[in-house]
BAKEPA-596259 format. One record per residue (C-alpha): residue in three letters; x, y, z. Coordinates in steps of 0.02 Angstrom, whole numbers, plus 50000, padded with zeros to 5 digits. Layout:
<dolums>
ALAXYZ ...
</dolums>
This chain:
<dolums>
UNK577594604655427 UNK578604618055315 UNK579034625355508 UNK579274611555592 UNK580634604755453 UNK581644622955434 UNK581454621655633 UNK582384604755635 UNK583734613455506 UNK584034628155618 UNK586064624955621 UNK586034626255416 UNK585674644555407 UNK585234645655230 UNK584654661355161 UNK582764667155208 UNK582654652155362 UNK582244667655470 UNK580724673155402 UNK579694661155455 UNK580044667655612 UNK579044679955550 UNK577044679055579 UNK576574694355467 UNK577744682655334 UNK576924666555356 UNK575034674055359 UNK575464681755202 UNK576174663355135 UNK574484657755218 UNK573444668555138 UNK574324667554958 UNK574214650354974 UNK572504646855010 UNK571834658554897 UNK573014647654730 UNK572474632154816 UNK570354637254794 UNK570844645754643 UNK571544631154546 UNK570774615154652 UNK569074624454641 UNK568334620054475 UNK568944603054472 UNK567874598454662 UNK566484609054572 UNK566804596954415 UNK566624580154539 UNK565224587754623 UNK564484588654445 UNK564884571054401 UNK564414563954542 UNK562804575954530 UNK563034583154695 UNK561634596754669 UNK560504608954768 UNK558824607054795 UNK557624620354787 UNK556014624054832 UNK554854636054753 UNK554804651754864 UNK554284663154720 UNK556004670654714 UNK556524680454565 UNK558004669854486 UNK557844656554619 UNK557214639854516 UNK558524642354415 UNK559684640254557 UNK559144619754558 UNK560614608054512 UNK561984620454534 UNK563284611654649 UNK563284612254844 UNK564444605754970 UNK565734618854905 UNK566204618955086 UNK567384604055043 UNK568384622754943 UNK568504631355075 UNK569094619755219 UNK570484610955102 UNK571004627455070 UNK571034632555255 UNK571984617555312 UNK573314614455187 UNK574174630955222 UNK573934627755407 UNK574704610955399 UNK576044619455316 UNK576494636355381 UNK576014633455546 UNK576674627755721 UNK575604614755743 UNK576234612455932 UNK575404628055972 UNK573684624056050 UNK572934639855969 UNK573134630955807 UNK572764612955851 UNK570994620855911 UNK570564628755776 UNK570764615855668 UNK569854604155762 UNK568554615955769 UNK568514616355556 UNK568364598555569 UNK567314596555660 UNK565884608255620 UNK566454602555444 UNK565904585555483 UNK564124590155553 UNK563934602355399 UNK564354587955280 UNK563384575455351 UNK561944588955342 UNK562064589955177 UNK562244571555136 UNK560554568255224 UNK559924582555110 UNK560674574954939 UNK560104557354994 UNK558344560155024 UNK558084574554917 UNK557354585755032 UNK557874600455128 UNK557774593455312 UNK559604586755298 UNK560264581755488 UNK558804582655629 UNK559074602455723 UNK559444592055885 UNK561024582655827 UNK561694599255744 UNK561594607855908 UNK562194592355988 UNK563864593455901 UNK563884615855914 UNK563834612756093 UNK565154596356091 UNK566354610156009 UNK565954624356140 UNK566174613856283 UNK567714606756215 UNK568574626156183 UNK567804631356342 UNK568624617256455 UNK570294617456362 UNK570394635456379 UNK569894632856588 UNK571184615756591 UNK572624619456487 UNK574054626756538 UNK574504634656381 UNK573044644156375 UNK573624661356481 UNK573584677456495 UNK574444693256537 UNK573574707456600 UNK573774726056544 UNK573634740156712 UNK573884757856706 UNK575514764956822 UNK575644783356858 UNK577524791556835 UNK577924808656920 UNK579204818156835 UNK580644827656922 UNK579674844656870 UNK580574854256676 UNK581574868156703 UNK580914885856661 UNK581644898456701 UNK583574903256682 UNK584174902056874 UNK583744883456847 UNK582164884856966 UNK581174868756922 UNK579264869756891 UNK577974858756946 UNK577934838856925 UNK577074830756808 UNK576104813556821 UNK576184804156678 UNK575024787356642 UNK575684775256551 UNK575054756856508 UNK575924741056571 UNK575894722456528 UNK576174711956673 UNK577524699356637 UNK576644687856745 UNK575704675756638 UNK573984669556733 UNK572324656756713 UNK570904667356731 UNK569064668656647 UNK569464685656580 UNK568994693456424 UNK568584709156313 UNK567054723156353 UNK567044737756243 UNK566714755956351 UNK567544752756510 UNK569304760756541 UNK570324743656532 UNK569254734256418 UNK569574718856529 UNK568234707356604 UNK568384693156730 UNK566974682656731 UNK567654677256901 UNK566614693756960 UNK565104689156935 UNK565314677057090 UNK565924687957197 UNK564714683457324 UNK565664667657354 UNK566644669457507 UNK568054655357457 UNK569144663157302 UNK569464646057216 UNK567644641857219 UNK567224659357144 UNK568434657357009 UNK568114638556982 UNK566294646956951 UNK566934660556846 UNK567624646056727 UNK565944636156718 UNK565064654356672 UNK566384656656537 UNK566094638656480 UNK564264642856439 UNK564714657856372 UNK565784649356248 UNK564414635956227 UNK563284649456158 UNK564364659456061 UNK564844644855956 UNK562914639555937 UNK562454656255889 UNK563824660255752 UNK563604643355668 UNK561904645755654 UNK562054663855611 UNK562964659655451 UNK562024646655425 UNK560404656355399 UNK561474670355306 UNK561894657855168 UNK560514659055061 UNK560964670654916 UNK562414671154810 UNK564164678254897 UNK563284683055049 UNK563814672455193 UNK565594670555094 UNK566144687755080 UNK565274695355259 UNK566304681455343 UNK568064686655256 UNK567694705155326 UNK567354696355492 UNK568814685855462 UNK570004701955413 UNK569434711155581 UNK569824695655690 UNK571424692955621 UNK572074711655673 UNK571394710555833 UNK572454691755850 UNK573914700355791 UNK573594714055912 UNK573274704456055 UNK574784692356030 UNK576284707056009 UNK576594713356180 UNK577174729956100 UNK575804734456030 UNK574464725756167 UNK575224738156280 UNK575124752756163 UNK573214749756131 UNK572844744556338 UNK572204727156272 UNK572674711856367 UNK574204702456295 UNK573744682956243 UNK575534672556225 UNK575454662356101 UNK573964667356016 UNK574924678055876 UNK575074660555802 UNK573094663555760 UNK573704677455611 UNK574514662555508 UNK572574652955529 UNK571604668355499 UNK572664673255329 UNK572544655755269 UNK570374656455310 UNK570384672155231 UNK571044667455061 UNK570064652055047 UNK568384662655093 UNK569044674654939 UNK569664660954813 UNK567934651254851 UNK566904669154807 UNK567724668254642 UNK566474653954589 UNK565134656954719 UNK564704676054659 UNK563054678354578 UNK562874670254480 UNK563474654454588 UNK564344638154519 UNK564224631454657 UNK563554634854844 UNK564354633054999 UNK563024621855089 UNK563014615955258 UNK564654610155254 UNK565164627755227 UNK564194640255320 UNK564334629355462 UNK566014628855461 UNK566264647155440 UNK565534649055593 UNK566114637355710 UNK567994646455659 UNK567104663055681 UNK566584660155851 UNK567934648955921 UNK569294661855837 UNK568354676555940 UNK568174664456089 UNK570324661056084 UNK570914680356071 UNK569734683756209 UNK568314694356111 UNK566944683656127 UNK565974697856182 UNK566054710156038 UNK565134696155930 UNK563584702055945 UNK564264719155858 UNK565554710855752 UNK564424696655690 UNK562944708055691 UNK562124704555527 UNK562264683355591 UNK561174687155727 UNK559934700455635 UNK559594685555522 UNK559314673755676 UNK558264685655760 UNK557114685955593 UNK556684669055588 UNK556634672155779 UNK555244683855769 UNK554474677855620 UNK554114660355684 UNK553644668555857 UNK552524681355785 UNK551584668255674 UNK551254659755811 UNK550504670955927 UNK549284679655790 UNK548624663255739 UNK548294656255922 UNK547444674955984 UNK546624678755775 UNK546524661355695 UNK547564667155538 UNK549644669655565 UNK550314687255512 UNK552074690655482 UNK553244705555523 UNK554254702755372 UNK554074697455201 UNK555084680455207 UNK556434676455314 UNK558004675955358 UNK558164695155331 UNK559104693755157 UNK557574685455081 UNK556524699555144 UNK557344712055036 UNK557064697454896 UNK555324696754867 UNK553994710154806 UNK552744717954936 UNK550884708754937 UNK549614723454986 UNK548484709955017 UNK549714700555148 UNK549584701455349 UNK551424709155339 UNK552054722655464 UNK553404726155372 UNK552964726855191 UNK554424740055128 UNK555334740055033 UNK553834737254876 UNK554884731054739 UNK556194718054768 UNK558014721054757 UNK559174711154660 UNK560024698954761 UNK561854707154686 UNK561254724254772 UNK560674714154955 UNK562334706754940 UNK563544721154909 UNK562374732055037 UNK562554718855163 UNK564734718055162 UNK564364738055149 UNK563624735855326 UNK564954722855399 UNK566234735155351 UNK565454747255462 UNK565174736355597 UNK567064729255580 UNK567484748755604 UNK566144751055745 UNK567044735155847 UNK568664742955828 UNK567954761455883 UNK566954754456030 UNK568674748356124 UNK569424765756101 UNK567834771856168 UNK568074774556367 
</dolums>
């Protein structure tokens, strides 16, 4: 709104109107912003959710510490989205479809989370909204970014080639005999702006992928890339599925899902900012996304509400996140990914997510099988998902494969261990495109 109205006073020139011209200046606005806004409106939504006695409700998994979780506030998610949107509303250009998606995607996975944990509250249980609706709606949002990416003619790209340059040959010696020519390669953005199903792989020399390729075998070329799109459609579809859930799972201890996601968050919003300056796109051989640059002003605003709402969720918590939350968080993770073209370095980037889906994976899978071929269920961990693992005390007596470690860590230590680990991975995501 802020940028539409000094937009509309363009002719008064008062000092400062050009910096919001600026991205870097308006994420930074953004982020400040957000960050005052959970700050200050924080304790007084954690104070209603006390009133209106809004608490958790725990069961007894013979966690250290854990019972006396019960009755601390959830749906703290209510933080972190007001303090994602205002700024947005505010410092950004809401005409830009970039923007208008992502906040229709924190809506909308807000509104599944909340109703998840409104079921929850009401019936004071922990089976909140049925598993089918929730992936009902984490689909609803992937197919909705998928076809607006494939329909909308804002969505395009530019793509980045290599072009060799001979040189007219240096001169060396002092008759003014030229020596040899030299090729140079240098990277170029096409200033042709295209549709196409392309996106990010890490270890090839251009880092660009069409999904288009994969049909290939399809003689007509519209069909193929008509194709390409529906591929890239269910891509998207299970991206979004598998990041929402993902941080669902990792909410469970205090801090955790909050502060991995705002080191996801901080490596996504470089690699926006990247991808949407032509400059610097064609410096780094990444594909340049028009437009998208307008993603930096969203991902500083995310990023300070993730960090004001760790100042009352870290251990120990005054109030947790919920469904509304974690949900959230990763609907914006994967859509963001899914917009700058990156959707594929997820599964390195959101690593620790999917290590705590695969868990439950394998734990629930593993059960299974032992009791139908023994008659008893074993486990290959402890408890799951993973963080809970590293929670609870080894049983010598228990059908566990992996009973290490013996003693159980304190869930400050699993925390701080676990952002140790998504700052490497941010690192490894970066390293893997430079890798050729």
């Amino acid at each position: 709104m802020i940028y539409w109205l000094l937009e509309a006073l363009d002719g008064w020139r008062f000092p400062g109107h050009n910096l919001m011209g600026y991205i870097t200046f308006r994420a930074g606005i953004s982020f400040a912003l957000s960050l005052v806004i959970a700050l200050v409106f924080g304790h007084r939504v954690i104070a209603r959710l006390q009133k209106m006695q809004i608490g958790e409700v725990v069961r007894n998994l013979g966690l250290e510490g854990q019972l006396a979780k019960k009755g601390t506030p959830t749906m703290g998610g209510i933080i972190i989205i007001m303090a994602t949107l205002i700024p947005c509303l505010l410092m950004g250009n809401l005409s830009n479809i970039y923007m208008i998606l992502m906040i229709v995607a924190t809506l909308w996975m807000g509104s599944i989370g909340f109703l998840d944990d409104y079921r929850k509250l009401k019936y004071h249980n922990k089976d909140g909204l049925k598993g089918k609706y929730k992936v009902t709606g984490q689909v609803g949002l992937g197919l909705l970014v998928g076809i607006t990416m494939w329909l909308s003619p804002q969505i395009v790209m530019s793509e980045n080639f290599e072009r060799e340059i001979v040189s007219q040959g240096t001169v060396v010696s002092a008759d003014g005999t030229p020596g040899e020519a030299e090729t140079v390669t240098e990277v170029v953005v096409s200033k042709d702006e295209i549709k196409s199903p392309q996106t990010t792989i890490p270890f090839v020399k251009n880092n660009n992928f069409n999904y288009q390729w994969l049909m290939s075998w399809v003689p007509d070329a519209n069909a193929a890339q008509t194709l390409g799109w529906l591929v890239f459609v269910l891509v998207v579809v299970v991206a979004v599925t598998a990041v929402s859930n993902g941080a669902n799972l990792t909410d469970g201890i205090d801090g955790l899902c909050a502060g991995t996601s705002a080191i996801i968050g901080v490596a996504l919003l470089i690699m926006a900012y990247l991808g949407g300056n032509v400059i610097y796109s064609s410096y780094l051989n990444i594909m340049y996304i028009p437009g998208s640059e307008e993603l930096v002003v969203f991902a500083g605003a995310f990023i300070g509400a993730l960090v004001g709402f760790l100042w009352y969720n870290a251990f120990p918590a005054q109030v947790f996140m919920g469904d509304t939350g974690s949900l959230t968080i990763g609907g914006i993770l994967a859509v963001f990914a899914i917009l700058i073209r990156k959707e594929l370095l997820i599964p390195l980037l959101c690593l620790i997510f999917f290590l705590e889906d695969l868990s439950v994976l394998i734990q629930v899978s593993y059960f299974k099988y032992t009791k139908k071929k023994y008659g008893e269920g074993r486990r290959v961990f402890k408890m799951t998902p993973l963080h809970h693992h590293f929670q609870k005390a080894a049983d010598p007596t228990a059908a566990v494969k992996w009973n290490f470690p013996v003693n159980p860590m304190h869930e400050n230590k699993i925390v701080t261990r676990f952002w140790i680990v998504g700052i490497l991975l941010a690192a490894l995501t970066f390293v893997t495109l430079k890798i050729r």
